[in-house]
Residue, then its C-alpha position, 0 to 999 in steps of 0.5 A: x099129723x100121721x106123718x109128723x107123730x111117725x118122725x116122732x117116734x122114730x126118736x124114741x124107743x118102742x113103747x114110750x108112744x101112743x097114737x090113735x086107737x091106741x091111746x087108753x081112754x084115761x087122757x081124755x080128762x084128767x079127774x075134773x069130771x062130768x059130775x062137776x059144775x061146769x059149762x065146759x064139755x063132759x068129755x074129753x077128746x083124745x090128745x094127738x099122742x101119748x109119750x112116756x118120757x124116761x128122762x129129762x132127754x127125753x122130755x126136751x126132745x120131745x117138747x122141741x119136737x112139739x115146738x117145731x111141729x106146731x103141737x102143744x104139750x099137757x104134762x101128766x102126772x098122776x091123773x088126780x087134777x080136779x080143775x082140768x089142768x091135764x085136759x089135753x087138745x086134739x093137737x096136743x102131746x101127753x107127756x105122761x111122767x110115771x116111767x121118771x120116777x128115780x130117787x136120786x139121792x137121800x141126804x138124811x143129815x141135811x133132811x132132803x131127797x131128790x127125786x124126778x116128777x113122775x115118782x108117786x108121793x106115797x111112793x117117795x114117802x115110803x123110801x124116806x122112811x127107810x130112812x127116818x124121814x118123811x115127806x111133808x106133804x100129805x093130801x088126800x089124793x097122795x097113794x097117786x098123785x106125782x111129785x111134779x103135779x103137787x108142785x104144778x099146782x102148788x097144793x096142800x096136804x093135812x100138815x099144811x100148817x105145820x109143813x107148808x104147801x108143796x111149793x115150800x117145801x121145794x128147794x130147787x128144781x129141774x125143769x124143761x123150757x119150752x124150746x127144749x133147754x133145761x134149767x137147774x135152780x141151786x137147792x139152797x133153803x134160802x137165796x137173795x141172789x134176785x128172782x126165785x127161778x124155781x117158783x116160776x114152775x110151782x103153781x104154774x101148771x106147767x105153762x111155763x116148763x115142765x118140770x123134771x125133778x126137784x129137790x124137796x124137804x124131808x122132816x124126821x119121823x115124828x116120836x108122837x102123833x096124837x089126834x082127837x076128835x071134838x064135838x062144838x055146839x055151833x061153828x061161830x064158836x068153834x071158829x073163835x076157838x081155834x083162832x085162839x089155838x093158834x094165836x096162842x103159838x101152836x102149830x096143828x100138824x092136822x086141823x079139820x073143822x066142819x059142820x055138814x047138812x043133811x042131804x037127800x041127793x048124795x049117794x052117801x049118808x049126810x047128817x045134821x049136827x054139831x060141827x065136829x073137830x079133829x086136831x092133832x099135834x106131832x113131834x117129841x113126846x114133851x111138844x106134842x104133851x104140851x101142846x095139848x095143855x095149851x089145846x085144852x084149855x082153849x077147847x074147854x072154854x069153847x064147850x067142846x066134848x071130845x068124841x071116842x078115840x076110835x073117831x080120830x082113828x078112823x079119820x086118820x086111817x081113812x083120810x087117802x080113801x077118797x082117791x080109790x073112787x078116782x080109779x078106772x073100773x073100765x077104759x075111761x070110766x072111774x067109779x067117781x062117774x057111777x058112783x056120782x052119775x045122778x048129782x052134780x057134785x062140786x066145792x070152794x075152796x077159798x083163802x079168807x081173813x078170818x073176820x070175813x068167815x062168817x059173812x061169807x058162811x051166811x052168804x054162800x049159803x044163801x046163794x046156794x038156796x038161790x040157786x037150788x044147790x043143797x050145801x052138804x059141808x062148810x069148815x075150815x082146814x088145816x089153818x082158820x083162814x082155809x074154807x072149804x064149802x062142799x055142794x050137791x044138786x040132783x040131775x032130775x030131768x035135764x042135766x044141762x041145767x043142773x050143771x050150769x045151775x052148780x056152776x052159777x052158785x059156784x061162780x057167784x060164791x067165789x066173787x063173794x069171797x072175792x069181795x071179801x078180800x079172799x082168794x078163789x083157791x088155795x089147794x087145787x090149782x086153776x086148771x080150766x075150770x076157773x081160768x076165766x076168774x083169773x082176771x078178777x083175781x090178778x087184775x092187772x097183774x094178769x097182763x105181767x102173768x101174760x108177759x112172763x108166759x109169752x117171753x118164756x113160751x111165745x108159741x104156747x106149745x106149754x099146756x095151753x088154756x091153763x092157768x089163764x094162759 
């Protein structure tokens, strides 16, 4: 191995590899960690190298080299993955894509960008605003979260409902095969010139290329942003009464219903109360003016009282903070593995029609009981048909256990959801993590999956045990 990742480096600079000792801890996982539920080892292992590519050269070069030499390749973006999508092998390269972070073009009268994978996306959002843009996508993990790793997983922000999921708002893109040749999709807004080449790469995980570049959607700075914040008396009536916001037509360009638990496990403070609501609307002062008319009346007929200003305001302000806990306070440790070290810490996120909400709200809370794991929050985001369900167990004497105990009642909410008509994830991606649900999921749609993944890599050098591949 010595001998092969030294003919790798000679066809790179200095300081674009790393191997052995000198691989930072950080690559062993990416942030699907110990304090989750799961039977898969806590630690990671050390890849076989560590490359920094800083173009799309160097990327087709290096995944050839990966080709011949029987080695894998783990593309790496930000590191924020929370299903294991970026857990490399002991035989595997690390393609960390940060150094490719170019913006290569702005076009403001066609409301676009360009720009390569590894730019950060708080990054990117702050170049468009220089220019009256912003990016459309928003989640939670945006001040470190790549461009290329929003696309692998195909992920969701807070303006999902009014923006779309990441895949969407691509145009087109730039993406290396697994024999090192490299393939541009034209970034027109719309094609039927037959198959969509470009979501083969969205949602995929980097199993079948890895993606380099792309060219996305950017929307104008909105003139007013107005967001409020809603106590409802129970969430049935809540959930009635946000169907009903958006029956009506409106388009929330942020939506959190969740009502929470009480909880002695979790290092943090958990209430029990009345759901809470926060919803806003953007656009031009008159959109956005009535938008609100139309909100309001739904929301009076659902008895909803509307919280202090300053509630909205904190939500809004602080709704990145959760991915500060995801950084390294020594090589390999995160403060999310001290700050969790005592509870197993894990959540659902499931796609569901709406009139299946409720049966699956009363039945995920009974197996969690069933199986001794505490629920700390159940609601909906950014759509009514998005459910989200938070959960906890304490460690107690045998962490093992309280692993494969979170693990259980996780695995048996999802194929509830499943048996609902439901879909087992709609912002994270598979990753590990879930890739042995895939099958449940796709059922024989699976095996075409497969027969793409095989044509386009036949010997799996592309993040191998991803995605069900």
């Amino acid at each position: 191995m010595s001998g092969t990742l030294s003919e790798l480096a000679r066809h790179l600079d200095p300081g674009q590899i790393a191997t052995g000792s000198a691989i930072p801890p950080r690559y062993r996982l990416d942030a699907f960690r110990a304090h989750r539920g799961s039977t898969l080892p806590e630690a990671g292992v050390n890849p076989a190298a560590v490359v920094w590519p800083g173009s799309t050269e160097d990327v087709s070069s290096v995944v050839r080299f990966a080709a011949d030499a029987g080695l894998s390749i783990v593309p790496w973006g930000g590191g924020t993955g929370l299903m294991g999508g970026a857990r490399p092998s002991t035989d595997s390269i690390v393609l960390d894509m940060r150094r490719m972070r170019r913006v290569r073009s702005i076009d403001r009268a066609s409301n676009r960008a360009t720009a390569e994978a590894g730019i950060v996306l708080e990054a990117l959002d702050r170049r468009l605003r220089t220019r009256g843009l912003t990016l459309g996508h928003d989640p939670w993990s945006r001040p470190r979260a790549t461009l290329g790793g929003a696309i692998g997983t195909n992920g969701i922000g807070y303006g999902g409902y009014l923006r779309g999921t990441m895949g969407d708002q691509v145009l087109g893109l730039e993406a290396v095969l697994a024999d090192g040749s490299i393939v541009r999709t034209r970034p027109a807004v719309r094609s039927t010139t037959g198959l969509d080449l470009k979501r083969l790469f969205i949602g995929t995980e980097g199993t079948l290329g890895v993606v380099t570049a792309a060219t996305v959607r950017a929307f104008p700075v909105p003139e007013r942003e107005e967001i409020h914040a809603f106590s409802i008396r129970d969430f049935p009536k809540g959930l009635a009464c946000l169907a009903r916001v958006y029956d009506d037509g409106l388009a929330p360009f942020v939506m959190d219903f969740e009502e929470t638990f009480p909880s002695s496990s979790i290092p943090w403070r958990s209430d029990d109360g009345p759901p809470v609501l926060y919803l806003g609307f953007a656009g031009s002062r008159e959109l956005v003016a009535a938008s609100w008319r139309v909100a309001a009346r739904r929301l009076r007929a659902a008895a909803a009282r509307r919280l202090a200003d300053r509630e909205a305001r904190a939500y809004w302000r602080t709704r990145h903070d959760i991915i500060y806990v995801h950084d390294e306070v020594a090589p390999g440790v995160t403060r999310a593995d001290q700050f969790l070290k005592d509870v197993i810490f894990d959540y659902v996120h499931t796609a569901l029609p709406r009139s299946k909400i409720l049966a699956f709200r009363r039945s995920s809370l009974a197996i969690l009981q069933r199986h001794r794991v505490q629920p700390i929050g159940f609601g909906v985001w950014t759509q009514p048909e998005l459910v989200s369900l938070e959960m906890v167990r304490s460690v107690g004497p045998d962490r093992a256990a309280a692993r494969r105990a979170v693990a259980a009642a996780v695995d048996e909410v999802i194929r509830r959801a499943m048996s609902l008509g439901g879909s087992m994830e709609y912002v994270h991606g598979v990753g590990v993590k879930l890739a042995y649900l895939l099958g449940d999921e796709l059922g024989a749609g699976l095996a075409v999956a497969r027969r793409v993944k095989a044509a386009l890599d036949p010997a799996n050098t592309l993040n191998p045990g991803k995605a069900g591949f």
